[in-house]
C-alpha positions in Angstrom: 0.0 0.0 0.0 1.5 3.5 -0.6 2.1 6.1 1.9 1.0 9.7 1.5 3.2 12.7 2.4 7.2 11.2 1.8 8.3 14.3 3.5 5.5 14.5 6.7 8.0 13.1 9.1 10.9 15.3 8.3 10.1 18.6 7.7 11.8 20.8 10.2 9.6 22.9 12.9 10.7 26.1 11.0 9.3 25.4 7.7 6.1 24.9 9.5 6.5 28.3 10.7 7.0 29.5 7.6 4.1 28.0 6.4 1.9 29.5 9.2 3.5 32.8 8.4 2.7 32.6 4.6 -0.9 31.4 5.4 -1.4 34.9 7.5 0.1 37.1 4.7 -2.6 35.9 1.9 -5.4 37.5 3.5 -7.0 34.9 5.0 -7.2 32.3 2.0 -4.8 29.6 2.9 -3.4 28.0 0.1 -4.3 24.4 -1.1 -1.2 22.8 0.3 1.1 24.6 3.6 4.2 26.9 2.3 7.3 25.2 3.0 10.3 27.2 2.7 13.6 25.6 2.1 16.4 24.8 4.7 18.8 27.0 3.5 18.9 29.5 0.6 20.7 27.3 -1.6 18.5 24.4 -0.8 15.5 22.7 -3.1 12.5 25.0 -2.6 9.5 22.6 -2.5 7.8 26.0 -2.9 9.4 27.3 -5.8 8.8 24.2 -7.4 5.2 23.9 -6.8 4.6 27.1 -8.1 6.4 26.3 -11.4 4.3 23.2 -11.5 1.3 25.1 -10.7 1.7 27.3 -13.9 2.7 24.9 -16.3 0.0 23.1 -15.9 -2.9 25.6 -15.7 -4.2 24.3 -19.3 -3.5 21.9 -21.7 -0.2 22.1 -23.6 -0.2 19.6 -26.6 2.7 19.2 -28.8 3.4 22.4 -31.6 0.1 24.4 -29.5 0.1 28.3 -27.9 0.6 26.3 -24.6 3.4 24.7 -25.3 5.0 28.0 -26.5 3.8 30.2 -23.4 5.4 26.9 -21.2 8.7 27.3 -23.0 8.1 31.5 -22.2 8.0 30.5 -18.2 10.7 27.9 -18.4 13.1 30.7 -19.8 12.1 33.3 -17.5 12.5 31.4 -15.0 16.2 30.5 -15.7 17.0 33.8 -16.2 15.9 34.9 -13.1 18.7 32.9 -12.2 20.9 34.4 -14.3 20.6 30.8 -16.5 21.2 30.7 -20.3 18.6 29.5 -22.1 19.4 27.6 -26.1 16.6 26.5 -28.5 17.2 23.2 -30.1 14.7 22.1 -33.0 14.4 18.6 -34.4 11.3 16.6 -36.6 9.7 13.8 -36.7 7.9 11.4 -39.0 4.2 10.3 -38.1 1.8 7.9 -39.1 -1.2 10.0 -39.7 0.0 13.5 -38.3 2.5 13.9 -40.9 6.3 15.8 -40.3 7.0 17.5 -36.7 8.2 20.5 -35.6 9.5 19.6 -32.2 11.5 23.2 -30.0 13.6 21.9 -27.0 15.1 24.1 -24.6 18.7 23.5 -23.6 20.2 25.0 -20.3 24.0 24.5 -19.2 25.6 24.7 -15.9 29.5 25.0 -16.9 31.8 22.9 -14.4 35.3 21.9 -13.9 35.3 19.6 -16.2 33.7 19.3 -20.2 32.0 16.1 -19.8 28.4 16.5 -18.8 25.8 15.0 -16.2 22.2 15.3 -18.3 19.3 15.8 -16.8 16.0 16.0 -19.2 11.9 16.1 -18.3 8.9 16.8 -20.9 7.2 19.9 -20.6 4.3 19.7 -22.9 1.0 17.2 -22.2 0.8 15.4 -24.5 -2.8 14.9 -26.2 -6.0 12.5 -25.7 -9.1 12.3 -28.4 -12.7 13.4 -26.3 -11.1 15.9 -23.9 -8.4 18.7 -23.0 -5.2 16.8 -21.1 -3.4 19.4 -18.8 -0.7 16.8 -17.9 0.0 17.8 -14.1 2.0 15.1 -13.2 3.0 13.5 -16.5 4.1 16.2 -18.3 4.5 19.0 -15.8 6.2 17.5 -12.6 9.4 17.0 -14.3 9.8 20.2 -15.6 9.2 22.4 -12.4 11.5 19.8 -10.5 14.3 20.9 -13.5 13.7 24.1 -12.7 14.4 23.9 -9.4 17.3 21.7 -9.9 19.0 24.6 -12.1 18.5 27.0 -10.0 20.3 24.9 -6.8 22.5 23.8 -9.2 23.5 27.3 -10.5 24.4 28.4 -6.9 27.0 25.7 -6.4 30.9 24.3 -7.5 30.1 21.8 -10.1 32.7 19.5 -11.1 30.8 18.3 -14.0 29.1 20.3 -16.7 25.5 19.7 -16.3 23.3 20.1 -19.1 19.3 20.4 -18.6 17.0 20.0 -21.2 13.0 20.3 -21.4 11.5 18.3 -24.2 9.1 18.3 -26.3 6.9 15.3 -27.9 7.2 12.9 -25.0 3.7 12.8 -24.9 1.2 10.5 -26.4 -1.1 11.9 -29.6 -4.5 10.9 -30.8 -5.9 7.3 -29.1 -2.3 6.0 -27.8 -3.8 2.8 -30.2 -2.1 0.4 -32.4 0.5 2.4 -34.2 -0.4 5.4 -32.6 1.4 4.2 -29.5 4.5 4.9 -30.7 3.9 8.5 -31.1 5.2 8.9 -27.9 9.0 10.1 -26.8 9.7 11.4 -29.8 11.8 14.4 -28.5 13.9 12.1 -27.0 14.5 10.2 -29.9 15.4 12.9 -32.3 17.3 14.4 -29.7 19.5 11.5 -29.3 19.5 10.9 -33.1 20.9 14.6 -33.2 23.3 14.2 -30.8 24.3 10.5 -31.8 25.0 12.5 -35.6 27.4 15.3 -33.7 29.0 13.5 -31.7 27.3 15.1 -28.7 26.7 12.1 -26.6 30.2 11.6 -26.3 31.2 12.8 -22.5 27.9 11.9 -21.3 28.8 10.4 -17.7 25.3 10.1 -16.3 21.9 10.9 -17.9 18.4 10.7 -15.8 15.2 11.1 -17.3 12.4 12.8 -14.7 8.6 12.2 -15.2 5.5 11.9 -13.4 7.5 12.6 -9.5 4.0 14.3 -7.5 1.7 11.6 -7.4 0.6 12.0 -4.1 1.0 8.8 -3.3 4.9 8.6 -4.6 6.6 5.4 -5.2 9.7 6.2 -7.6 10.0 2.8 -9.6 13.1 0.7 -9.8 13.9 0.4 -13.0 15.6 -2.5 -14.3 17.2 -0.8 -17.3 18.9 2.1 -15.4 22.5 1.6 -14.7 22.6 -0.6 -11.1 25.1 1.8 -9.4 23.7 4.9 -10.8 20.0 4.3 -10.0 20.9 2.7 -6.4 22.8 6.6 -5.8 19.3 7.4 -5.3 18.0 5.0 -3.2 20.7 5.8 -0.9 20.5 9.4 -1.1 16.8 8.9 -0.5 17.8 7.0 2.5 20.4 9.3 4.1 17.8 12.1 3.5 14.8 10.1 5.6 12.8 9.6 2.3 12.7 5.7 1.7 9.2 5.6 1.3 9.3 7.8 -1.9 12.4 5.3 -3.2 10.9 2.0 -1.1 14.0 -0.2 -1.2 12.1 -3.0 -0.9 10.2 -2.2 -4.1 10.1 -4.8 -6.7 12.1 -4.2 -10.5 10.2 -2.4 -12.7 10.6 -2.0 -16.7 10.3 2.0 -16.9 10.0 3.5 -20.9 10.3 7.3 -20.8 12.8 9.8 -21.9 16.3 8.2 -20.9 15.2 4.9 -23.5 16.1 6.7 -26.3 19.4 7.7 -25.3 20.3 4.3 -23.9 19.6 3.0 -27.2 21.8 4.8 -28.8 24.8 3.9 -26.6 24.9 6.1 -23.6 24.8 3.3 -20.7 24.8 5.5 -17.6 20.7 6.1 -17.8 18.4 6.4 -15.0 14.9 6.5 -15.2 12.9 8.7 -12.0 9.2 8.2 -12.4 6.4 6.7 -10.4 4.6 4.3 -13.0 1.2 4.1 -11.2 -0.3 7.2 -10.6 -3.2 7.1 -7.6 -2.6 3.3 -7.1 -0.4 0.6 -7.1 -1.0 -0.8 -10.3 -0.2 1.4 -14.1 -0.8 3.1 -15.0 -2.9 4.5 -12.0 -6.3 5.5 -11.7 -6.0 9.0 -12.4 -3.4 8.4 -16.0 -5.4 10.8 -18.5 -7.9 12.8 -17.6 -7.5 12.9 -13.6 -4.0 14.1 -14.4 -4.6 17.2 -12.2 -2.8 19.4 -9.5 -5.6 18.4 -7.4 -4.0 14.8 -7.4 -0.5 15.9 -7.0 1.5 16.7 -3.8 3.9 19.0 -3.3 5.6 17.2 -0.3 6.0 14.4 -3.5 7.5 16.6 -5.5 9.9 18.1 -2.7 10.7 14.9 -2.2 12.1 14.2 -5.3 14.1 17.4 -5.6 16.0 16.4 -2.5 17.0 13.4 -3.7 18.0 14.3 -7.7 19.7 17.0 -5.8 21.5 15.2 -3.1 22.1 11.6 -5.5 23.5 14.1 -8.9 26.4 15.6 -6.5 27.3 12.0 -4.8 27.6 10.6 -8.1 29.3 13.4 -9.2 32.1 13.7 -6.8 32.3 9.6 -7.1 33.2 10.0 -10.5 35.3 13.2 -9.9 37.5 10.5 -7.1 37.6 7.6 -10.0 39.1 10.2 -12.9 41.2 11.9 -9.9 43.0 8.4 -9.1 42.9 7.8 -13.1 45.3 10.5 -13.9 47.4 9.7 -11.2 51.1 8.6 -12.4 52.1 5.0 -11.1 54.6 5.3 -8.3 55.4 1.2 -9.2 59.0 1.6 -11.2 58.9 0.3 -14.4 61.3 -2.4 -13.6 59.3 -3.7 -11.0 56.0 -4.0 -12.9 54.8 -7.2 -14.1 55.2 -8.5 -17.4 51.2 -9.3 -18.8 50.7 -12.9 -18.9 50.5 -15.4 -22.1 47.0 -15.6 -23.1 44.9 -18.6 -22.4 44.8 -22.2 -24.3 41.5 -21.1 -26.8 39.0 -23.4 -25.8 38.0 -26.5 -28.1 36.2 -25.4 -31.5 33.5 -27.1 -30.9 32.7 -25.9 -27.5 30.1 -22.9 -27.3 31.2 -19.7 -25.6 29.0 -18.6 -23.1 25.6 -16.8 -23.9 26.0 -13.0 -23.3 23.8 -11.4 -21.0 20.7 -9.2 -22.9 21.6 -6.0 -21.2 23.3 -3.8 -18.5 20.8 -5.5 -16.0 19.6 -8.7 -17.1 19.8 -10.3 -14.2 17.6 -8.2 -11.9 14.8 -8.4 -14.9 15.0 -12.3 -14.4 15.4 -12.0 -10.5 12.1 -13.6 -9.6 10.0 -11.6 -6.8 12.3 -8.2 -7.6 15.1 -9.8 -5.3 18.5 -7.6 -5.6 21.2 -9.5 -7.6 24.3 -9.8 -5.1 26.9 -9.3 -7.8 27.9 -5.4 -7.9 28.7 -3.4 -11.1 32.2 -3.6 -12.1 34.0 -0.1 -11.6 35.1 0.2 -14.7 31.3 0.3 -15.5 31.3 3.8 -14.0 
């Protein structure tokens, strides 16, 4: 069964405070959900974010529409305020029965010590369902005001990474979601990895997480079985140190997660990692309020707080983790030359007849065999960081 409220036992007593002094200044009408302020000012603002969320999703905004533009009109205000850059990226795509795509990205980098880049992407449109309007609160909507959150933290702080943030368009589903039509879905992602597979832009990815449908009020971030193991389990302990291990339940069974980060993990780039609650008002997806109960009045703020924390708190531990490994990579050996070694003769091959070993089907194929969700016991390699 889920648990409401992943933050209730942890907020501090002076956000509380805060809240009660916000509820006094708005003239008596008390907002739908407390104020909580952040710890510090560099901290993630489950405010701030809420607000963003709030305004993105205050009507529909379906792929190529006026509310996808005025969406991409907040997002870069919104950087700027924090004194963020904002790049428009165009790609297309080919439809079955819509015809070519005109799809506008927005692009957003955080320069750091080094070139090579930790990616983080969400949708920001809604995506678009025959017989009524879709406003796309938590699919569509959540990801994006937790980005911009994320940037602005993120801007405030010593990165030794570049981190590049982009808000895409075309991850939503058009017309029925039916038969062919169901693969009228990510298509941002997938030109934009096609793009960047073409210029040579992946190259220097070290990490890549896709954000998505992170307010549900009753929050339970899958684990999914084609993230990278290491990677995706930086979370899970972040969420841990940070009290929040119902919103990143370790005990939660493997789950098969296709969003944003698919697209790029086909192309290559192994270091994915998919954030996103699957079920969306229940236990089972896609969740009884996927479509048209997809409304901030079924979101939570204390969900989406939650999640801020933890992309926060898990992209700066993996970060300085891979900072250490590439610090003790460049180090010169102290070992004299002399001294080291000599390789060893290869192996006797094997027999011709005899059959090599079947290779696994993917970075994680044994947790998506692992009966019952049960954790594999053998660890990534660390060369696989």
């Amino acid at each position: 069964m889920k648990h409401r409220n992943p933050l209730g036992s942890v907020l501090p007593l002076r956000r509380a405070l805060a809240a009660a002094a916000l509820g006094l200044a708005a003239c008596g009408s008390p907002p739908t959900e407390p104020e909580a302020a952040p710890d510090e000012p560099g901290d993630f603002s489950g405010a701030l974010a809420w607000s963003e969320l709030e305004q993105l999703a205050e009507s529909p905004r379906p792929l190529g529409s006026d509310g996808a533009a005025a969406a991409r009109d907040l997002i870069t205000k919104r950087l700027a305020a924090s004194g963020i850059a904002v790049e428009t990226l165009s790609t297309t795509a080919e439809s079955k029965g819509f015809g070519p795509l005109a799809l506008t990205h927005l692009v957003a980098v955080l320069p750091g010590a080094s070139a090579d880049r930790i990616v983080l992407v969400a949708p920001y449109d809604s995506g678009s369902y025959d017989g009524y309007s879709f406003v796309g609160a938590n699919d569509g909507a959540s990801g994006a005001a937790l980005l911009l959150e994320v940037a602005r933290v993120l801007a405030g702080r010593s990165l030794p990474y570049t981190v590049e943030l982009v808000w895409l368009e075309g991850e939503g589903r058009l017309g029925h979601g039916n038969g062919d039509e169901r693969e009228l879905r990510w298509l941002g992602s997938r030109g934009l990895a096609e793009r960047w597979a073409e210029t040579g832009h992946l190259t220097g990815i070290r990490l890549l997480v896709s954000f998505n449908r992170v307010c549900d009020a009753d929050l339970h971030v899958a684990r999914d079985s084609g993230s990278h193991r290491e990677f995706r389990e930086s979370f899970w302990k972040a969420a841990h140190r940070l009290g929040l291990g119902d919103a990143f339940s370790p005990s939660r069974g493997y789950e098969s997660v296709t969003s944003s980060q698919v697209a790029f993990r086909e192309r290559g780039v192994r270091q994915v990692v998919a954030i996103e609650d699957t079920a969306f008002g229940s236990d089972e997806t896609p969740g009884r309020y996927a479509g048209k109960g997809d409304v901030i009045a079924h979101c939570s703020r204390d969900s989406l707080t939650a999640v801020g924390r933890v992309a926060v708190e898990a992209v700066e531990s993996i970060s300085a983790q891979l900072a250490k490994i590439d610090r003790f990579a460049r180090m010169p050996s102290a070992e004299p030359e002399t001294n080291r070694r000599k390789p060893e003769a290869p192996l006797e091959p094997e027999a011709e007849n005899a059959a090599p070993p079947p290779a696994p089907a993917g970075e994680n194929a044994a947790e998506a065999s692992t009966p019952g969700g049960a954790s594999p016991e053998a660890p990534d390699a660390a060369g696989s960081l």
